[in-house]
N, C-alpha and C positions, 0 to 999 in steps of 0.2 A: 276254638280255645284261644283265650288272649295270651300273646304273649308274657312274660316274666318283663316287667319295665327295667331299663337299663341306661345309661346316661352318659357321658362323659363330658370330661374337664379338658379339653386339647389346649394349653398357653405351648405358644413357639420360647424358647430358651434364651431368648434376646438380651435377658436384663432382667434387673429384678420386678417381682409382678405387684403389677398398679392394683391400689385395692377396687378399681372397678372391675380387673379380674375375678377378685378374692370376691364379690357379690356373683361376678357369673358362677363359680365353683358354689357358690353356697346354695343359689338358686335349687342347681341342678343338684348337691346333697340333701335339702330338703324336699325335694320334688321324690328322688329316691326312696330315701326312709320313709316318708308319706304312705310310698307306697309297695315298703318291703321289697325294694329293687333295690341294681346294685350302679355305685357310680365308679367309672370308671377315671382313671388320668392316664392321657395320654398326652404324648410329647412329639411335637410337629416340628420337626427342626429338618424340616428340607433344604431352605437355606441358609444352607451351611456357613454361607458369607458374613453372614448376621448372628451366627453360632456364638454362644460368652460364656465363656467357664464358668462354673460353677452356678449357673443359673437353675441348672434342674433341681438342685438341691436344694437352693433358695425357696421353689413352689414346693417343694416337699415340705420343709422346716416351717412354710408359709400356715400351709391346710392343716399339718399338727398343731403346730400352734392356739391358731382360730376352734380348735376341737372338731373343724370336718376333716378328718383323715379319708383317703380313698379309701377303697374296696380293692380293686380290683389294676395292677398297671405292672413296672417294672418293678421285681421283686418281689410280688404279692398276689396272690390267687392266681398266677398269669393262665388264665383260663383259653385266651387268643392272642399272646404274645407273638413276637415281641411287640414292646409297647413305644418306640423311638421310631419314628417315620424314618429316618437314616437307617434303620435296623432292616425295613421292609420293603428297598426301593427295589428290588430284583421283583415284586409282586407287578408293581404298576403298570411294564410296559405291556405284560400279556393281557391288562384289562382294557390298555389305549388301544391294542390291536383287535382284538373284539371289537371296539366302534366303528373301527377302521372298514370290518368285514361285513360289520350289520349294517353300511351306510352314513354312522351317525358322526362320524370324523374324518378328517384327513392330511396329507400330510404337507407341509405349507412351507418351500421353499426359499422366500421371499428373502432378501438379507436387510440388516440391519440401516441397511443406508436406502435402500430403494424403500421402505416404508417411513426413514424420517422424513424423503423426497414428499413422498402421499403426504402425510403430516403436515408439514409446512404447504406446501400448495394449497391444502383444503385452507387453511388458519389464513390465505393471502386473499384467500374470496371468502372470507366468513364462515367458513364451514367446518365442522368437525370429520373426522375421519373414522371410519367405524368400518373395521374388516369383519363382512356378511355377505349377503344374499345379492344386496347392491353391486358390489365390484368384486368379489371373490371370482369371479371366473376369469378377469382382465390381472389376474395378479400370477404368480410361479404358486400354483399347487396342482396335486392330484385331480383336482375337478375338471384346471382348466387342459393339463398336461392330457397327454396319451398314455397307456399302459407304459407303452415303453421307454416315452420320455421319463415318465414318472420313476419305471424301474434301471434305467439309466442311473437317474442322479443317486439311487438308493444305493446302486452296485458301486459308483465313484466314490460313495462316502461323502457327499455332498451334506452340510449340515442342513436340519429340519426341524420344525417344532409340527404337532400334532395338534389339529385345533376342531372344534366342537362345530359342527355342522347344525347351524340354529336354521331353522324353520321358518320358511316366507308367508304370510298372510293366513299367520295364526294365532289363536287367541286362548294364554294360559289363564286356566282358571287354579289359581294359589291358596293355600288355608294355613294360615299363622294361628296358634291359641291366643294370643296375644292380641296381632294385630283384625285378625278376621278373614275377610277372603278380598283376594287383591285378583284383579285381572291385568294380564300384561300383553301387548302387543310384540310378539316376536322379529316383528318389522326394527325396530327398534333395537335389537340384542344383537351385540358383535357377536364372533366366532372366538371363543375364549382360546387359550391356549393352553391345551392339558397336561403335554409333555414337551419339555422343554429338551433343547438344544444339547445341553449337556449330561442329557440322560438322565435327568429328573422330573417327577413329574412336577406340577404345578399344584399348589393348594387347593384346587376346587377338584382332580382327579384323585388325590391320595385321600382329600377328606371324605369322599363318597364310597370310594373301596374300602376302608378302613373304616367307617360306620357301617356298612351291609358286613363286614365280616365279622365284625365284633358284635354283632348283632345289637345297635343301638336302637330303638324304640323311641325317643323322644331329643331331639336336637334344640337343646337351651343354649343360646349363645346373643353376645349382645348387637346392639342394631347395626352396628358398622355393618355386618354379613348380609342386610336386609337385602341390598342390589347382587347377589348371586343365588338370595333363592332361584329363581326362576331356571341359572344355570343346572343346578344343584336335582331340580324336579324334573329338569328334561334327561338330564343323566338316569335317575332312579326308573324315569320308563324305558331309556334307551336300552338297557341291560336288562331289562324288563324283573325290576328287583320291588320289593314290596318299600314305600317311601314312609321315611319314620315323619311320626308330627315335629313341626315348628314351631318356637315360641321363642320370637326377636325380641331380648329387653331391653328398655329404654336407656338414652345415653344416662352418665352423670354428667351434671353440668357443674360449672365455675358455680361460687358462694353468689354471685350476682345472678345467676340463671341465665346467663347468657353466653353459651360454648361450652365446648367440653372439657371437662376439668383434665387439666395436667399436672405434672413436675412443677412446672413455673408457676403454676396459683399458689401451689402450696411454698414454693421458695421465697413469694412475696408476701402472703399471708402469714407465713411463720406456723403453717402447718405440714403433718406429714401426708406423705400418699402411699406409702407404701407399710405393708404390715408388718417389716421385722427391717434392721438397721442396714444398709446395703454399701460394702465398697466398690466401688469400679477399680477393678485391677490393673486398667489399662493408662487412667490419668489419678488413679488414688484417692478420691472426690468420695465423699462418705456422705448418703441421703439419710437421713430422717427414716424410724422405725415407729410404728404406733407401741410395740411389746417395751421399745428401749425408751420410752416416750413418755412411760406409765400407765401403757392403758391397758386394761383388762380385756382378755380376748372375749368376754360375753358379752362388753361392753361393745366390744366392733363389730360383733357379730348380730345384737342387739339390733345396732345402727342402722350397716349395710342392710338388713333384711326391710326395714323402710324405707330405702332408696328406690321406689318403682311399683313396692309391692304395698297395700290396704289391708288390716285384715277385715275391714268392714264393722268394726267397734272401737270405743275410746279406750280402749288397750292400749298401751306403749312398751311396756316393760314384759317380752318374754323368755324364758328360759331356752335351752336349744328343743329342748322334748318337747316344748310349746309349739317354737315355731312349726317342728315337723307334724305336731297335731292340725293346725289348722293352713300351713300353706296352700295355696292355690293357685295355680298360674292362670288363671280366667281373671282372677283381683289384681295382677299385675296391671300397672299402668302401661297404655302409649306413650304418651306426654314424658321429656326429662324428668332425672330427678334433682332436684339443687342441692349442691352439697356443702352443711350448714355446721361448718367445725364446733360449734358452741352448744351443738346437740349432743357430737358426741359425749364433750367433756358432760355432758347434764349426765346421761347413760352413766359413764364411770363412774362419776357421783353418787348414782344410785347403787352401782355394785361395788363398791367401795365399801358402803354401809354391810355388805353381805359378806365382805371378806371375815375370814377367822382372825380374833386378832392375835393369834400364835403366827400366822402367818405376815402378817402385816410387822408385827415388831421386830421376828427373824429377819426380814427384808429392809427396814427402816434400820436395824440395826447394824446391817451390811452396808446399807449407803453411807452410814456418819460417822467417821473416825473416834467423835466426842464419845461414842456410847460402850467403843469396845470391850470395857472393864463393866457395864452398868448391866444387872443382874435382869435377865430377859423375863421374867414375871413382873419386875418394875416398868418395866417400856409396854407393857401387854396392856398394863393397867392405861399406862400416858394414850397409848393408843385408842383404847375404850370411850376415852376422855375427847379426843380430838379430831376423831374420824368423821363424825357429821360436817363436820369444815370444813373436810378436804375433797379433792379433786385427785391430788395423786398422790405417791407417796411420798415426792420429792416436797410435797407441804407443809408435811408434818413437823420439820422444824423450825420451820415459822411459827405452827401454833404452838411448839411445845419445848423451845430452848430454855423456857424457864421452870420447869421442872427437872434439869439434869445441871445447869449454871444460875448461880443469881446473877441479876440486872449489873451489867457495869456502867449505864447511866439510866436516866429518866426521863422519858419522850416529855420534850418542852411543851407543845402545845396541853399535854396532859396534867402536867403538872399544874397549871396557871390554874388547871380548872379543878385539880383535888386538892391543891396546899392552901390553905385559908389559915388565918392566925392563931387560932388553938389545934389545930393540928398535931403541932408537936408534941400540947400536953395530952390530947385525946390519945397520940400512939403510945405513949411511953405509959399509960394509962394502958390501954388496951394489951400492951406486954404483960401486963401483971396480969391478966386477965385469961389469955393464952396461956402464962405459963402455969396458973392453978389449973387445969382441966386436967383433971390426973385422967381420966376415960378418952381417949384421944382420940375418937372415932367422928366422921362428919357429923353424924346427927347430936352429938354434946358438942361438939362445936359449932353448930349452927345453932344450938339452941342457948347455949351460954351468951355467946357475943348477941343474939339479937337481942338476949334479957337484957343483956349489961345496955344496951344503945336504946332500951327503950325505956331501963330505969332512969337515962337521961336526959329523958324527955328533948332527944336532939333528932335530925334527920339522919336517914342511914346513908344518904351520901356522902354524909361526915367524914364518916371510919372507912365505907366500904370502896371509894373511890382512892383515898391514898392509901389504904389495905393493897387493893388490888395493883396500884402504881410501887408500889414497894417488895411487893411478890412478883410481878411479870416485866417493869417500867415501862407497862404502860395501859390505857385503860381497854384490854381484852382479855382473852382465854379464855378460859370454861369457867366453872364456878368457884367461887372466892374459898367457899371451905372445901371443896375436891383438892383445891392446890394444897392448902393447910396441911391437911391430911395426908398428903403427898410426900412431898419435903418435908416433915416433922416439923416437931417443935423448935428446935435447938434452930433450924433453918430458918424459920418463919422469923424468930426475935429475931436473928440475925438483921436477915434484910431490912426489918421494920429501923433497926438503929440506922443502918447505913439510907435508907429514906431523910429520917432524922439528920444526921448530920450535912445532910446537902442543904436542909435546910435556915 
C-alpha cells in the first residue's frame, strides 16, 4: 500500500524569508495538492544563536499571503507536534545513542584548538583536512580510545560532539527526481557531526529524525542540501528507516545568471526579494516587500512557479488550481533559474487586468488623499478606464489625475504640436458644440463631434489633439470621449477655456 504523500517546508527563523524560500514551499505545496497530501511547516531553529524574533511569524504571514497556507505545523492539525526543533531537542540524543550502539557513530573528543592545529598544517602542505576513515583513529575519540578511556572522559564530563562513522571503500548509489542517480565515493565524506557539544543536535540529525517521525515521504528542498544527500541516506539505512524520495531544486540566480541571487542584487537593482515588508529589529533597516510593493500574490506565485520548473507548453499564465493540476517534479529543471524582475512586473500586469474593479478603486482610494471625498462608483469607472496601463496600483495616478483635478499647466513639448493658429477659433467653436449635446452619453458624443470635424472637412488631429491637451495637458490617457463623459460638461468647457487662454 503506498503511503498518503506528505511534505514539508522546514525555513530556520533567522530573518525574514528570501522568496527562493517562498519557491521551495510552493514546490512542495503543489507537489502535495497534486497529490491530495498533506504539506507540512516546520521550524528548525536549533540554532538558537541565529534565533530573530518574530521571524516565525514573518513565514507564516509569508505562505498566507502567497495563498499556499500549511496543512499541518504549530497550531494546526499538530498531528506529530511539536513542530519547533527547540520544542523536540530531548528526542535527539536517544536517536545519536542508537548509532552510537549499532556502530554507525561515535563519540569525538577532540578540542577546538587541536583541530584548527590539523587545519592549518593540512592548508601549509596544500591539503585539505577531512575527519574520516583517513585519520580518525590518530585523533581523541571512541574508535581510537579504550572502553575505559572513552568512559573515563564521559564520567569527568569531558565536552564531546557525536560524529557519523562514514564508511571506507564504498560506493553510494543516490536517486534525486530531479537530478537522477548520483554515485558517491564514501572515500571522500568526513565524519559529520550530529550532536554537538552543547547538547544540540546538528541539522543533518534533527532533520532525519524529525522527517522519519513525521512521516515525510518526499523531501523537496533546494540545491544548497545537494552535498548532504549522501549524509542524510547513510543515516536512513543506519536506523534501518524506510528513505523518502529527493528532489534538489535548482539555485535562483542573479538577473545576469551569474550566482545566486541575494538581498544585494535586489538592493542594487531596485528590486525586492523578499515577499512582505521586513524590519530588522535589531539595526531598524526596513527591506523591500513584493505585497507593499504592489504585487499581487498570484502574480509571485505565477512567477516563482517558473523559476526551475517547465510545464512542457507555451502556457505562462496559470492560476494556483492550474498549477496544482499539471505540476511535476521530473519537468523541474537542473540548470539555475535567472531571475528576471521585468517578468514579474509582465505577471502583475496581466493580473491586474483580472482584478475587480471594486477592489482596485477601494485600494486606489486608500492610497491618495485627493479622492477621499470622490464618490467610489466614480473611481470604479476611472479604474475600468486605466487598468490595461498599469503595472500597480501606485500608477493609477498617473494615468488618471485628470479625471479627479484639471491640468494646472500644458506639457510644452505637446502643445507645440496640438496649438496651430485656428485652434483657438476651432475650440471656442467646438464649445458650442459640446454644450448643445443635450444626450451626454460617449456614443452622442463621439458621434456629434466627429460629424461636426468632418462637416469641416479639416483633420481630426485638429480638435482631437488640443481636446485631449486641454482635458489631460497633455497628449495621453484613454479615450477623448470616455474623459468627456467623465468629467461632464460644465468641466469639459471649462478646461477647453483655460487651453484657450494660455493661448
Amino acid at each position: 500500500m503506498t503511503k498518503p504523500v506528505r511534505v514539508r517546508f522546514a525555513p530556520s527563523p533567522t530573518g525574514p524569508l528570501h522568496i527562493g524560500g517562498v519557491r521551495t514551499a510552493l514546490f512542495n505545496y503543489l507537489f502535495a495538492k497534486k497529490h491530495n497530501g498533506t504539506f507540512v511547516l516546520r521550524i528548525e531553529d536549533t540554532d538558537q544563536n541565529r534565533y530573530v524574533e518574530g521571524a516565525e511569524d514573518y513565514i507564516v504571514n509569508a505562505l498566507n499571503w502567497c495563498g499556499i497556507p500549511f496543512d499541518e505545523g504549530t497550531g494546526k492539525n499538530e498531528k506529530f507536534g511539536p513542530y519547533r526543533q527547540s520544542e523536540r531537542k530531548n528526542l535527539y540524543k536517544k536517536y545519536a545513542d542508537i548509532l552510537i550502539e549499532n556502530g554507525h557513530a561515535y563519540y569525538a573528543f577532540d578540542t577546538a584548538e587541536t583541530l584548527d592545529f590539523h587545519r592549518k598544517d593540512h592548508e601549509e602542505k596544500g591539503k585539505t583536512f577531512i575527519y574520516n576513515w583517513h585519520n580518525r583513529l590518530k585523533l581523541s575519540n571512541s574508535l581510537s580510545l579504550s572502553e575505559e578511556e572513552t568512559r573515563s572522559k564521559l564520567d569527568a564530563g569531558d565536552d564531546y560532539v557525536i560524529r557519523f562513522k562514514s564508511p571506507q571503500d564504498e560506493t553510494l548509489d543516490l536517486k534525486d527526481i530531479i537530478r537522477g542517480d548520483i554515485s558517491i565515493d564514501t572515500n571522500v565524506l568526513d565524519d559529520k557531526v550530529l550532536f554537538k557539544s552543547d547538547g544540540m543536535p546538528t541539522y543533518h540529525l534533527a532533520n532525519i529524525v524529525d522527517d522519519h517521525l513525521m512521516e515525510i515521504t518526499h523531501v523537496i528542498r533546494g540545491e544548497e542540501w545537494l552535498p548532504s544527500l549522501a549524509l542524510h541516506y547513510q543515516l536512513y539505512t543506519a536506523f534501518g528507516w524506510d528513505i523518502p524520495q529527493f528532489a534538489h531544486l535548482p539555485l535562483i540566480l542573479k538577473p545576469t545568471g551569474k550566482g545566486k541571487l541575494s538581498k544585494r542584487d535586489g538592493d542594487k537593482l531596485g528590486f525586492p526579494v523578499f515577499p512582505l515588508k521586513y524590519r530588522d529589529l535589531k539595526t531598524d533597516v526596513v527591506s523591500r516587500g513584493y505585497k507593499e510593493d504592489g504585487y499581487f500574490p498570484e502574480a509571485m506565485v505565477n512567477f516563482l512557479a517558473f523559476l526551475g520548473w517547465n510545464p512542457g507548453t507555451e502556457q505562462e499564465i496559470f492560476s494556483l488550481e492550474e498549477l496544482v493540476a499539471t505540476f511535476e517534479l521530473e519537468r523541474v529543471n537542473k540548470a539555475g533559474a535567472r531571475f528576471d524582475p521585468d517578468k514579474i512586473k509582465w505577471f502583475n500586469h496581466h493580473y491586474m487586468q483580472e482584478q475587480n474593479d471594486h477592489a482596485l478603486a477601494t485600494a486606489y482610494k486608500a492610497l491618495r488623499p485627493e479622492l477621499k471625498d470622490i464618490d467610489i462608483q466614480y473611481i470604479e469607472m476611472v479604474v475600468a478606464l486605466i487598468k490595461e496601463r498599469a503595472t500597480f496600483i501606485h500608477d493609477f495616478w498617473e494615468l488618471s489625475h485628470f479625471f479627479f483635478t484639471a491640468p494646472s499647466s500644458f506639457d510644452e513639448k505637446a502643445s507645440k504640436k496640438a496649438i496651430k493658429e485656428d485652434t483657438v477659433a476651432l475650440m471656442t467653436e467646438l464649445k458650442a458644440i459640446i454644450t448643445a449635446i443635450d444626450d451626454f452619453t460617449v456614443v452622442a458624443l463621439q458621434k456629434d463631434i466627429k460629424d461636426w470635424i468632418t462637416s469641416k472637412d479639416i483633420g481630426f488631429g485638429k480638435i482631437m489633439m488640443p481636446l485631449r491637451l486641454a482635458l489631460v495637458g497633455a497628449l495621453q490617457g484613454p479615450d477623448v470621449f470616455d474623459i468627456i463623459y467623465m468629467i461632464g460638461k460644465s468641466e469639459t468647457v471649462k478646461r477647453i477655456d483655460a487651453l484657450v487662454k494660455t493661448i
